[in-house]
N, C-alpha and C positions, 0 to 999 in steps of 0.2 A: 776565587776558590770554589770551584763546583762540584768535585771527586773529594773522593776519601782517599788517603794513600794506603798501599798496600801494610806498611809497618803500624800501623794506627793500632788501639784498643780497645776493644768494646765494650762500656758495663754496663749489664741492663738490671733495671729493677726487677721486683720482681709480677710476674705477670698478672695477677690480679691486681697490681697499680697500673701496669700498663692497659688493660682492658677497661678498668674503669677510668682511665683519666681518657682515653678514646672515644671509649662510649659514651661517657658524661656529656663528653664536646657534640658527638651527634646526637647523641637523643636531646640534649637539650635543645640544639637549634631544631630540631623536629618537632620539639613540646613546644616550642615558642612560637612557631608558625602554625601548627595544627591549633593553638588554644587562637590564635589570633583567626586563623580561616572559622572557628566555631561563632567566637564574638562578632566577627561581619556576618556570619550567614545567618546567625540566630535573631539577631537583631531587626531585620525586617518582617520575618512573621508576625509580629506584633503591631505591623505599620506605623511606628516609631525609628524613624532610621536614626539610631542616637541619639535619643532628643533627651534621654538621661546618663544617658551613658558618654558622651563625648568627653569627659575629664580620664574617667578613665579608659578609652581610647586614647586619648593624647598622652596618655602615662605609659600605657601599653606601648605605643611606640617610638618614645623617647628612652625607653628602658631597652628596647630592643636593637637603636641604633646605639647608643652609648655602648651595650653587650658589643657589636659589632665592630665597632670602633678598636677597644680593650683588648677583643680578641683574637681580631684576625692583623691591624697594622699595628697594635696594642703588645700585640705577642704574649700577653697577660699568662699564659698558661704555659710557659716557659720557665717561669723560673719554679717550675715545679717537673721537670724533665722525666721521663721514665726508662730513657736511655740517655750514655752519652759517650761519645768519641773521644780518644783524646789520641790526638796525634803530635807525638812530642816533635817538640819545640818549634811548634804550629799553632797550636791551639786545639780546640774545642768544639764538636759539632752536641748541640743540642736537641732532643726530641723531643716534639712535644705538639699536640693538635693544636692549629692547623699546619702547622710549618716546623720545618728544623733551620734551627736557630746557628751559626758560624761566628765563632766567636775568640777572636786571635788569642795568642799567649800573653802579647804585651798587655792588652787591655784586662788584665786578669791579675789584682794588685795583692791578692791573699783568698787563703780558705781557712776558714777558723771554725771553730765547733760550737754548736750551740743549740738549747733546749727554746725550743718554743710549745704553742699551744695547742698544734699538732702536730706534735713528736720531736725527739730531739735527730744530732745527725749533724751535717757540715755544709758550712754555707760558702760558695765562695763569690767574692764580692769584687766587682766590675770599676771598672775606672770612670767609664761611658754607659749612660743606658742603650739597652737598645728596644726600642718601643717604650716601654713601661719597667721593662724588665731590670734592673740595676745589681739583682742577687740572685743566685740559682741556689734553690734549697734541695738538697740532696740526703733526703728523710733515713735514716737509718734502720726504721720498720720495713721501706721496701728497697732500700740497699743496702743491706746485713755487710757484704764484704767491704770491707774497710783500704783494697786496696786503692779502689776510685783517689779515697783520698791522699792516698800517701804517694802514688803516682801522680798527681796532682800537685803534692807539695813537692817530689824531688822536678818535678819539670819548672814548676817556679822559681825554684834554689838552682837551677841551673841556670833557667837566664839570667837572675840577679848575681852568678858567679859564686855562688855558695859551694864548695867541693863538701860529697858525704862522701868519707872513710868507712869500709864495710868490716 
C-alpha cells in the first residue's frame, strides 16, 4: 500500500500541533547533536579529554541512541498523529515525524474516548503494535471535529457488519 486512494479523508489537526509536533522532532535532534558537538569540542580546551566527564558522555549517548531507536524504527511519535487518512474500508494512514505510519482496518479493534493527562479526546486501540506504537491518541484540543471519530467508528461497524439506520 503506497498511494492514498482518491475517495480517502483527510483530518488534520490543527496546525499549531502540527508545527510543533515537526518542529519538536527537528529542533530536538538539532539540540541533541549541537549540545553533543559543544561537549566534544569544549572538552579539550581544558586538556582533559574526559577525564571527568566520561559518565556523562556515556549517558549522553546512550540517551541519544535509545531516542533514536523510539523514534525513528520506534515510531514513538505516532501515536500522537497530527493528520490522519482514513480511507474506508482500508484503513488508516497516519502522520507524524518521521514517517507516516499505514495502518489497515482490520488491525483496528476499537476507538473509545478518554481523558488523560494531556487532554482528553479518542484513542483508537490496535490489535498489533507497530514499533512502539499500540494506540493512536487523537487529542481533542487539536482535533475539535469530531467527525474523525465517528467516521472511524461507522468504518469499524461496517467491517464487523453492524448496519446504521439514518
Amino acid at each position: 500500500m503506497a498511494e492514498i486512494s482518491k475517495d480517502a479523508q483527510v483530518f488534520k489537526g490543527r496546525l499549531i500541533f502540527a508545527v510543533n509536533t515537526i518542529g519538536g522532532f527537528w529542533l530536538g535532534i538539532a539540540g541533541y547533536f549541537a549540545f553533543l558537538a559543544f561537549f566534544v569540542w569544549g572538552s579539550p580546551q581544558n586538556g582533559q579529554l574526559f577525564q571527568k566527564d566520561k559518565i556523562l558522555l556515556a549517558v549522553l549517548l546512550a540517551n541519544g541512541i535509545v531516542a533514536v531507536l523510539l523514534l525513528v524504527p520506534g515510531r514513538l511519535l505516532a501515536m500522537w498523529p497530527y493528520a490522519i487518512v482514513l480511507e474506508p474500508k482500508r484503513g488508516i494512514w497516519a502522520y507524524a515525524p518521521p514517517t507516516k505510519l499505514w495502518i489497515p482496518l482490520e488491525e483496528i479493534t476499537d476507538i473509545d474516548i478518554y481523558s488523560g493527562w494531556y487532554g482528553g479526546g479518542h484513542v483508537i486501540q490496535l490489535n498489533r503494535s507497530h514499533g512502539v506504537v499500540k494506540q493512536l491518541y487523537i487529542i481533542s484540543l487539536f482535533f475539535p471535529d469530531e467527525r474523525l471519530a465517528h467516521e472511524l467508528r461507522v468504518s469499524i461497524d461496517r467491517r464487523d457488519g453492524v448496519v446504521h439506520s439514518s
